[in-house]
N, C-alpha and C positions, 0 to 999 in steps of 0.2 A: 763579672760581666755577664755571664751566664744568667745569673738570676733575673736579671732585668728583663731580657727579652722575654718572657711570657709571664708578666705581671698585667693581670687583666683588672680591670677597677669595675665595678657592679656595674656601672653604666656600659662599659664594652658588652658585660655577659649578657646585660638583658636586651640590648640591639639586638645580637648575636642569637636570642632565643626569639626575637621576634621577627626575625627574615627567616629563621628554621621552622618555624609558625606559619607563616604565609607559603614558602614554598612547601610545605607538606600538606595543609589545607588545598591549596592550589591544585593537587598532585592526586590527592584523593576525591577535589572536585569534580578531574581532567576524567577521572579513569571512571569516575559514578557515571559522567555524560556520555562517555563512549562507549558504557556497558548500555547504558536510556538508547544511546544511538541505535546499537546495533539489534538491541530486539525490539525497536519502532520498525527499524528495515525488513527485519523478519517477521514482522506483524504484516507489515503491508506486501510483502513477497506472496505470504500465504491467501491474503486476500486478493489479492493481482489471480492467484491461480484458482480462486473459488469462484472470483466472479468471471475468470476467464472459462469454465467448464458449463458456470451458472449459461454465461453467455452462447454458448454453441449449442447448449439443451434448448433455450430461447430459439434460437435461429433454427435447429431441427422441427420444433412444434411447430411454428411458423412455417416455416416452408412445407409440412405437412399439411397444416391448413389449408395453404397457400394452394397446393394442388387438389384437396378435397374441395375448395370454394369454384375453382374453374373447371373442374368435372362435374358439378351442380349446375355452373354458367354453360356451358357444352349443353347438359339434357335440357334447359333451359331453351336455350337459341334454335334446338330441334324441337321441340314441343312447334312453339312459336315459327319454326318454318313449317311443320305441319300443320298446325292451323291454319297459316296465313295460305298454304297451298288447297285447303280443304274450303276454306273461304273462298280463293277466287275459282272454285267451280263451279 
């Protein structure tokens, strides 16, 4: 009685190799995507922080400008009040 119960017929074994196929493909598909995942994450983390440094060096120059363009507007608007005061004399 013994014998019987694992008497497997070619057809059982090669199901049996073809679900153990799928899930191991499956398995090594699962863990190539999550390894693709996480160094996309890490790709874009590092450029999160390059364009975040890029960005503040941006906004430094800029605001530099920003105050060298209105110290030019200042000498500007005095010129032009001394003229305009030179004028109506």
């Amino acid at each position: 009685m013994a014998s019987h119960m694992f008497r497997f017929t070619i057809r059982d074994v090669l199901w049996l190799t073809a679900i153990v196929a799928i899930v191991a493909g499956w398995t090594v598909d699962h863990a190539r995507a999550r390894v693709s995942l996480g160094r996309a994450n890490f790709a874009l983390s590092q450029q999160d922080v390059h364009y975040e440094k890029d960005g503040w060096k941006a906004v430094d120059r800029l605001t530099a400008e920003n105050a060298q363009l209105r110290k030019e507007l200042e000498r500007c608007e005095v010129r032009m009040g001394q003229a305009s005061a030179s004028n109506s004399n």
